[in-house]
C-alpha positions in Angstrom: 0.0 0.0 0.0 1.3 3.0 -0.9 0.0 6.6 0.9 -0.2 9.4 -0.9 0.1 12.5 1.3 -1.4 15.4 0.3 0.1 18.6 1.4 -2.5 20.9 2.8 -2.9 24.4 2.1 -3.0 26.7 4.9 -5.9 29.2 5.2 -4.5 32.6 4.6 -7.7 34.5 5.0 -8.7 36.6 8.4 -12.3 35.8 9.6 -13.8 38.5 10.2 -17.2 37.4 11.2 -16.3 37.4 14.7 -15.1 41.2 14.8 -18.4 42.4 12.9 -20.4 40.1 16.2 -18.5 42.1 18.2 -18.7 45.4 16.6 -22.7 44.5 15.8 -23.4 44.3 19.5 -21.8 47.6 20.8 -23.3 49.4 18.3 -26.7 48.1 19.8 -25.1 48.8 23.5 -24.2 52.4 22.2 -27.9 52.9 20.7 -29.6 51.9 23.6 -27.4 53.9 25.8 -26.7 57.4 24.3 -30.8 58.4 25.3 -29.6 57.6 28.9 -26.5 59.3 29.2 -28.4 62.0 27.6 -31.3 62.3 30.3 -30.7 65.1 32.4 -29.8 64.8 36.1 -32.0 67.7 37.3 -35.5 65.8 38.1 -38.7 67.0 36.9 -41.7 64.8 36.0 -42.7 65.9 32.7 -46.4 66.3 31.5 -47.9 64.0 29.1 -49.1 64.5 25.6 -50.6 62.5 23.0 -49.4 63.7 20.4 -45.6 62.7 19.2 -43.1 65.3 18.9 -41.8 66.7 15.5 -38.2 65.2 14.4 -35.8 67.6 13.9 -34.3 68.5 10.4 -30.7 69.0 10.9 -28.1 69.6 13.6 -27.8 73.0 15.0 -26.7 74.2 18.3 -29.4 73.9 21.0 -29.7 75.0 24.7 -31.9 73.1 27.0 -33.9 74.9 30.1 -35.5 73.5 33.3 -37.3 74.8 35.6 -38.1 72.8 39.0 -41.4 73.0 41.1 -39.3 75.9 43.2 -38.7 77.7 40.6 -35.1 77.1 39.6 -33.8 77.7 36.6 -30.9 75.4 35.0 -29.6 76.1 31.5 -27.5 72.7 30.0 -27.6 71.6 34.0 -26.1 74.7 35.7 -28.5 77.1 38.0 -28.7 80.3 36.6 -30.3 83.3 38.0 -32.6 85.2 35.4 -30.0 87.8 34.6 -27.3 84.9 33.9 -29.9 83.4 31.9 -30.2 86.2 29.3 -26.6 86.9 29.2 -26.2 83.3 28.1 -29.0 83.2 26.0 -28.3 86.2 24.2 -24.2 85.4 23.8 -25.6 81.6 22.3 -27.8 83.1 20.5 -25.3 85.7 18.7 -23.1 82.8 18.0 -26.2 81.2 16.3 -29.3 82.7 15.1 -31.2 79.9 14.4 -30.5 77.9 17.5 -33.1 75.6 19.2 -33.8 75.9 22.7 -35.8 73.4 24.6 -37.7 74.1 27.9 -38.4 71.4 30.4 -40.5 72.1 33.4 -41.7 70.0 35.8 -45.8 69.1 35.2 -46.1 71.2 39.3 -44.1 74.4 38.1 -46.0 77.4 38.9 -47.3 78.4 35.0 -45.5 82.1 36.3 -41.9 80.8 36.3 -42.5 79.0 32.9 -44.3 82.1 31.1 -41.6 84.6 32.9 -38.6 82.3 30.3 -40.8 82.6 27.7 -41.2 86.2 28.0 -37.5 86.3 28.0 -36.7 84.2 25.5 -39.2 86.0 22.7 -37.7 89.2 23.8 -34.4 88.0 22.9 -36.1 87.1 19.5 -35.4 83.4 20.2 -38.1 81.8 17.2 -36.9 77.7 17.8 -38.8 76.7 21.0 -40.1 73.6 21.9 -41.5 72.2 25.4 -40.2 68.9 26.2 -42.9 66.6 27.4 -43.5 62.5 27.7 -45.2 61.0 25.0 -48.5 58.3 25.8 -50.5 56.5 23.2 
């Protein structure tokens, strides 16, 4: 009997179906993620609408505004007084005319505190507002 031994080829190819698993799943751990980092650390319990809100059409620079049942005002998580408030709102919005600023207030704010930033903020001739609420079917 004679053998014939066949030399075998080695596989020079890189499988990369394990790297794209791996790449595949953070991407979902990122996804699911970035909207919790993003959720702000001030607590307010937002109202409730029914309707969804609008998506948004591009990136721009945008502020973001709470106001707590006391009456605090943050802007991008730092207290501000109402005087620091329309220095940084006007300075922002110098830098960017079209900028969108977003006004959270908790659902037990007194309607005052929330109408006295809107009085400032159209005075300033801010025209990209939007009230961030939670969305129910």
């Amino acid at each position: 009997m004679i053998r014939h031994h066949r030399r075998q080829r080695f596989v020079s190819e890189i499988n990369i179906t394990p790297f794209t698993d791996v790449i595949l799943v953070l991407l979902i751990i990122f996804m699911v993620a970035a909207p919790v980092i993003y959720q702000s650390n001030i607590k307010v319990k937002l109202p409730k609408v029914k309707s969804p809100a609008k998506e948004e059409t591009g990136r721009q620079m945008q502020a973001v505004i709470t106001i707590t049942t006391e009456g605090m005002v943050y802007l991008d998580e730092k207290l501000v007084t109402q005087a620091e408030l329309k220095e940084k709102i006007i300075a922002l919005h110098k830098d960017e005319p079209g900028m969108s600023v977003y006004l959270r207030a908790d659902q037990q704010t007194r309607f005052k505190d929330v109408v006295d930033v809107f009085d400032l903020l159209t005075e300033l001739g801010v025209s990209n507002l939007d009230i961030m609420a939670v969305h129910t079917e």
